[in-house]
Steps between C-alpha positions, in 0.01 A plus 500: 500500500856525372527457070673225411801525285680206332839588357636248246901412499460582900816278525705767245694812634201746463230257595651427898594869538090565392375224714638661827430838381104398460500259783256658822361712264362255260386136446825389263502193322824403359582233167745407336660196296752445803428329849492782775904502583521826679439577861347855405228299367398174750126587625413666207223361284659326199415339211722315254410627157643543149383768325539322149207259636226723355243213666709567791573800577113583440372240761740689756378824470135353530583325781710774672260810356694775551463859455829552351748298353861654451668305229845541573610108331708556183814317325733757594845350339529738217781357329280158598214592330726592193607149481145379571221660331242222551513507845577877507136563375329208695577697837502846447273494205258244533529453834410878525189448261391142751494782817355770328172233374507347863468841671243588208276196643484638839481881449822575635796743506820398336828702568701372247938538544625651154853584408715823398632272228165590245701789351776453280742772692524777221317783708718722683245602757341284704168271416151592563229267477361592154857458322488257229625152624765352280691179657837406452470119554306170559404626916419863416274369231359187701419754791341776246262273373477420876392835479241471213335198637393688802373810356274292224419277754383735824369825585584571813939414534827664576781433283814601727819542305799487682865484469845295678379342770688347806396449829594227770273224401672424162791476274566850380767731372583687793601173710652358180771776528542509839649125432661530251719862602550295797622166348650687157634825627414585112190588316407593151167619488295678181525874509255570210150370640318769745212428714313495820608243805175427713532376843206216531412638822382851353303338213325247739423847735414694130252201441376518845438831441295482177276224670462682833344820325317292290551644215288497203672682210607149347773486206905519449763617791850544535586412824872492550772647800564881336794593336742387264806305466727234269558134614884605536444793721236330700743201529788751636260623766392192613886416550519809692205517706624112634846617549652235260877599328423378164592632181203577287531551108230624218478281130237542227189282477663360188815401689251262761342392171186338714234296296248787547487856465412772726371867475785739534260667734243439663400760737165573563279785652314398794279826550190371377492199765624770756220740405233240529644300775644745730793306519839620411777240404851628655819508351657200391846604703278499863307166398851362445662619814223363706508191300905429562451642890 
């Protein structure tokens, strides 16, 4: 008998890109607060579900039972959740805490989604798991205590922290410049925040991975495409991988003056989920390439 897995925001970016990666293997369940809009997902088991409902989100996961539940539902709108504490903390925080206690009732695995955004961007090298956490704004923090919910509420969980996403099943940065080089012809994009981009196809296959060894050495992970690279230089390959003539040009954070504030970098070392899961993460520049191709 396959285990059953229930993945919550399976209508988000990540959580379509895991649904098809599990699918045949496993018995997925997807929720979510939305109505099932995408084709990738028609004929899978859904149920409609807000994770803020801790009444809620607890009778699903009794009804359902699964093995595992990968929490991948978050606020992600930094600058958003900047402007919006309250409901900031009632997703990633509480919301986190609501599917930590329902997986506690049933004796299950929770792999929860973390971010890259926990440190504050002053270390030079990059982040391992047992650096000291120190958010910049209202999501970081929200998504830390994410963090701290889990670990005081459950033994057995991953806490995955990744970095950038984009893939095809959501609004992301990659596709945002591709529009507007296109439309524009002229970009000004920060040149003093470094990080990781992650393809949502290699963390749904890194996930996959973790699951499909079944893996017991439970705690933090970095899980994020390899290398490193600033949100101007990343933007200038994107504009070159598509073949777009657009001019590209580098300001400070301080000239984009957005409502929150992000680590000037944020790269992190993935060889402790690579030792463990036997799963390498590849470069960000080949994720990319396959991405735009």
């Amino acid at each position: 008998m396959n285990q059953r897995i229930l993945i919550t925001g399976s209508e988000g970016m990540l959580g379509i890109e895991l649904s098809r990666e599990l699918r045949g293997s496993y018995d997925v369940f997807g929720t979510d607060i939305f109505r099932v809009q995408k084709s990738e997902l028609r004929g899978q088991k859904y149920f409609g579900c807000d994770i803020t409902d801790r009444k809620g989100i607890a009778a699903l996961l009794k009804k359902v039972n699964p093995d595992i539940v990968v929490h991948t539902a978050a606020w992600t709108d930094v600058d958003g959740c900047e402007l919006d504490r309250k409901k900031a903390y009632r997703i990633n925080t509480d919301g986190t805490k609501n599917v930590a206690l329902a997986c506690k009732s049933i004796d299950a695995i929770l792999v929860y989604i973390s971010t890259d955004f926990v440190f504050d961007g002053k270390k030079n090298k990059p982040y391992k798991e047992r650096d000291k956490a120190s958010p910049l704004g209202v999501y970081a923090d929200s998504k830390l205590k994410g963090e701290v919910e889990v670990k005081k509420t459950l033994k057995r969980y991953f806490i995955l922290r990744s970095s950038w996403l984009y893939g095809k099943h959501g609004k992301n940065f990659v596709d945002t410049v591709i529009v507007k080089a296109e439309k524009a012809g002229i970009l000004k994009i920060v040149n003093d925040q470094v990080g990781s981009p992650t393809y949502t196809k290699d963390l749904a296959s890194a996930i996959r991975a973790l699951i499909d060894k079944r893996i017991k050495d439970f705690g933090v992970y970095h899980v994020s495409n390899s290398g490193r690279v600033s949100w101007y230089r990343y933007a200038k390959e994107i504009v070159r991988i598509s073949g777009i003539k657009a001019k590209i040009l580098p300001i400070s954070s301080k000239e984009l003056a957005r409502p929150a504030r992000r680590p000037s970098m944020s790269v992190m070392d993935n060889s402790k989920f690579a030792k463990v899961s036997g799963y390498k993460m590849r470069g960000w520049k080949s994720a990319l390439q396959e991405y735009l191709n």
